[in-house]
Phi, psi and omega in degrees: 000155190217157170295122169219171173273080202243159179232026157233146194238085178254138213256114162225139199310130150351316170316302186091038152214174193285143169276145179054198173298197138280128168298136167232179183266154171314142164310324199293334199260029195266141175242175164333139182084358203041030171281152124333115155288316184098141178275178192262125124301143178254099197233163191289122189321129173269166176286326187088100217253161150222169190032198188255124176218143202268146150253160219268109157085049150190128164207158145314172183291331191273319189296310161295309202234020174050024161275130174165156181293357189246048185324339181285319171282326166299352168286319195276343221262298168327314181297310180301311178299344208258291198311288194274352160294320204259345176310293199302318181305290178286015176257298164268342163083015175306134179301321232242326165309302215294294166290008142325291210302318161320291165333257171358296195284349176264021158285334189260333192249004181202093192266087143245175301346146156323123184304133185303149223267327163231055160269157176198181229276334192261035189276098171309160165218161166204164193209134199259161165239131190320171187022037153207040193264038161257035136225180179252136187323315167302335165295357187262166206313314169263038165228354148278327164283333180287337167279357182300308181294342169311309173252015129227069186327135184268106173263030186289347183263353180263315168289107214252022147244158186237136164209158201239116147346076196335314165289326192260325196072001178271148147357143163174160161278101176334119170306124194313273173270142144272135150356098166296135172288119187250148192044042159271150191279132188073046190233000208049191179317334193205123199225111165298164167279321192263125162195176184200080170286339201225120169308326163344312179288351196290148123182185196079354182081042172246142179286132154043223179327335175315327180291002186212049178290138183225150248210144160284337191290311179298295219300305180317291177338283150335296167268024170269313162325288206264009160292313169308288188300329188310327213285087180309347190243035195274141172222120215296200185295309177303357182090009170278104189322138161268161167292131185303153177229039174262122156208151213258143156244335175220210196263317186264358170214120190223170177259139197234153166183157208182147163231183188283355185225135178294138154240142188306330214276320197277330156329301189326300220294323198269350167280008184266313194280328174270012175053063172262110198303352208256317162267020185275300161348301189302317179283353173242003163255339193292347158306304199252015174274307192110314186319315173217105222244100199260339165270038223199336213256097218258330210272170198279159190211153189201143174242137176222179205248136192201097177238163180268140161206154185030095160020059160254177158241120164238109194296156172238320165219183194193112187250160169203118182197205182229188198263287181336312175294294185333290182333294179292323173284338160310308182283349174305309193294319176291021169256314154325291187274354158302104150221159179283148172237172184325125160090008165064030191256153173221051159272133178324148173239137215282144235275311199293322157302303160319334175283301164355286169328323173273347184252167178309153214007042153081011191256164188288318169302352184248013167282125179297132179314296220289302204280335176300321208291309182300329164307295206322295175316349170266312201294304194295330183241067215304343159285028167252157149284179213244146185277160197285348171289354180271284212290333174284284230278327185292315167312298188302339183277311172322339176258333162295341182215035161278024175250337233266136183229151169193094157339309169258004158260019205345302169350281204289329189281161183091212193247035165188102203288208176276313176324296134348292165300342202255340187282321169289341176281294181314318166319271195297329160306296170306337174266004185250308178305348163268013177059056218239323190238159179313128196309318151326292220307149220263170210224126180256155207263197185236016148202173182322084191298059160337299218287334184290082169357326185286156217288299195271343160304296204282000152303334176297312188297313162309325171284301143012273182307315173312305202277298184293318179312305166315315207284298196301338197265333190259326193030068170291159160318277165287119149270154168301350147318304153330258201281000149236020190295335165331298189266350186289325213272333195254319194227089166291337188263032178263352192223327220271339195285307208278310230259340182270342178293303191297356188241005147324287162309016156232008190261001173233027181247338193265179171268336169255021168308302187283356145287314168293315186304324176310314165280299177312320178270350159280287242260338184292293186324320213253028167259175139296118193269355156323286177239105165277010188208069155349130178287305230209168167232117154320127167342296187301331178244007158281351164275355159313283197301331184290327166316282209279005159257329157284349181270301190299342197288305188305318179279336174291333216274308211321170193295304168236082176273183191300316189317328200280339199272307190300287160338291172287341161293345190243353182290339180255016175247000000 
């Protein structure tokens, strides 16, 4: 059985005629175009049909009543809908099939009531039996057993192996097909999870689906579940929007997630997960309101990581926790991900935007599945590290766009916007606290640490100042960013000697000169003067340096810093 939207309902008498009008849906539930949307029905699983084929108690109009501009083909379209009413009658011995059928033909020969004035060819119907309308005919016990066997004929005697279902642990036939799955992302409309097109995937000498047996009864189940989290627009039997149980991380990967009970955190999770500011709000406050007590909440809660490729479904992860830990590991991860941004603000940016930031020219098609899926799963798993493929993707795109300019966004140009920073600060925060990096390494902060000694923080912060210094005395074209932001991150005593040599000279071209020179020799000073300038930087500590370049950049930027104060000051004398 499956959900659908239908918008007419018709009730027929005992008698074997339609009783009243057509139920129709409320106006309010009326959409663009004058279609009906319709209330949601629980109706018998349709074929997805091509040419003409009847589906069994929910059909169109050329089909129930054989009306349509192509009398002919609604004549025959008709016959089919008829053909399978009268199979189920004689199979199951139902009343309320057998007078559907009574209905119908005396419909054909005297159609009252009148079809409603914006039915057309593609409009549905289902249908109640008198004293009984809070279900649908389909719903009753023998036309649900009779379609149960309808779709699933018992071949357990053409088959001489026993398997036990994957999902149930019972006794089964394997399911032929599986059910497609609609709207996994990059999978197109409609995607198996499960499938064994090509023998190459075969073994053990088992046929197709055998390598996986699953009972048709799991399989429907299953994808009747995840079609429901796929859906952003699922609406219950009234037409009510539900809360997404969705979240998109790439184009091609999204998160489904859900518990056995209703909860706030999971209504929540996916405006949580898009840094939706109000709900975010809830979750760092409901320790101390009372209001919504989400840290609190023991039942299970599971997550699953889903993306498409070559016209599959493909799981990538599998979570199992409770709502309380989800909770608590969330907020971890935004504590994780605090950094300052323009204008001194730390509001969170939405999961999918941080991945962004690691691919290429910045687009969502180019996030690797396997690293979205895997972020997630750290997130969830607040004893995970964060993967080691996030700070190597982020370096390298740092080094690929140290060129990067964007005018109206000065912040923001070079090679390390906040999204970026922020995914390195979260890396490294989680890796220091899993004791993961050299016992020194500085615990990074969400803005800028004068005080903080390391090496490689205050080499960032120095290339930053250098960099702005250049920018305030020349208003080059080029910066030293362009040609050594690479090697300053990496091989430092291959550039900084040179590049502090060079900046003598603007410090007596700006205006603010004696306010840069001034950071630059605090900042020099807070080296080791055996070696201040490392041959080399470790990954972890060229993500250092990108932190402490990104903080002095984000402190240079700011609405009024000194400089900018220093500058209108010498400019009116």
């Amino acid at each position: 059985m499956i959900w659908k939207e239908v918008p007419y309902r018709v009730v027929i008498g005992r008698n074997g005629r339609i009783l009243g009008d057509f139920i129709e849906t409320p106006p309010e539930q009326m959409i663009n175009r004058g279609r009906r949307r319709g209330k949601r029905a629980r109706i018998p699983k349709q074929s997805g049909r091509t040419g003409d084929t009847a589906e069994f108690l929910c059909d169109k109009t050329e089909y129930v009543f054989g009306v349509g501009p192509d009398r002919e083909r609604a004549s025959l379209r008709h016959k089919l809908f008829m053909d399978k009413l009268e199979q189920c009658v004689r199979d199951s011995g139902d009343e309320a099939v057998a007078k559907l059928i009574e209905a119908l033909l005396e419909y054909e020969r005297n159609p009252v009531p009148a079809l409603p004035e914006d039915v057309d060819t593609e409009t549905f119907f289902v249908f109640q039996f008198e004293g009984e309308l809070d279900t649908l005919i389909s719903d009753r016990p023998q036309v649900r057993e009779y379609w149960h066997r309808q779709r699933h004929p018992d071949t357990a005697a053409s088959s001489s192996k026993e398997f036990t279902c994957l999902i149930t642990g019972k006794p089964c036939v394997p399911v032929g097909r599986h059910p497609p799955v609609r709207r996994v992302p990059g999978g197109g409309p409609s995607t198996p999870l499960v499938s064994f097109d090509d023998a190459v995937f075969e073994s053990y000498r088992l046929s197709k689906n055998e390598n996986a047996p699953i009972s048709s009864d799991a399989a429907e189940a299953y994808v009747a579940g995840l079609n429901r989290l796929l859906d952003r627009e699922y609406r219950d039997a009234d037409g009510n929007r539900q809360p997404s149980r969705r979240v998109d991380l790439s184009r091609d990967t999204a998160v489904v997630f859900w518990s056995r009970e209703g909860s706030d955190l999971v209504d929540l999770f996916a405006e949580v997960m898009d840094a939706s500011p109000e709900a975010v709000r809830v979750l760092f406050e409901s320790p101390y309101t009372g209001r919504r007590p989400v840290l609190d909440d023991p039942q299970a809660f599971y997550a699953a990581v889903i993306s498409g490729a070559k016209g599959r479904a493909v799981l990538r992860q599998w979570m199992e926790t409770t709502v309380a830990d989800a909770a608590r590991s969330v907020r971890r991860y935004f504590d994780d991900i605090a950094i300052v941004q323009p204008g001194g603000d730390i509001r969170p940016q939405p999961l999918r935007h941080l991945l962004r930031s690691t691919a290429a020219f910045g687009e969502t098609d180019n996030i690797p599945p396997h690293l979205a899926a895997d972020v997630f799963a750290a997130i969830l798993r607040e004893t995970t590290p964060y993967p080691h493929a996030l700070l190597d993707a982020s370096v390298r795109r740092m080094r690929a766009e140290q060129s990067r300019r964007d005018p109206k966004a000065p912040w923001r140009s070079g090679p390390v916007p906040p999204e970026r920073a922020a995914l390195i600060k979260a890396y490294l925060s989680r890796a220091r606290c899993l004791s993961q990096l050299a016992p020194n390494f500085p615990e990074v902060t969400m803005s800028l640490d004068e005080k903080c000694s390391n090496v490689p923080y205050r080499l960032g912060r120095l290339f930053a100042v250098l960099e702005r210094l250049q920018e305030v005395a020349v208003r080059p074209s080029a910066t030293i960013r362009d040609r050594f932001f690479g090697a300053a991150s990496s091989n430092p005593v291959t550039v900084f000697q040179r590049l502090i040599r060079g900046a003598q000279p603007h410090v007596s071209k700006a205006d603010a000169g004696p306010y840069f020179d001034k950071m630059i020799g605090e900042i020099i000073d807070g080296l080791p003067s055996a070696n201040p300038f490392p041959a080399t930087l470790t990954l972890q500590e060229q993500g250092l340096f990108a932190v402490g370049y990104y903080h002095q950049r984000q402190a240079l930027f700011m609405k009024k810093t000194a400089s900018d104060k220093l500058a209108s000051t010498t400019s009116k004398q």
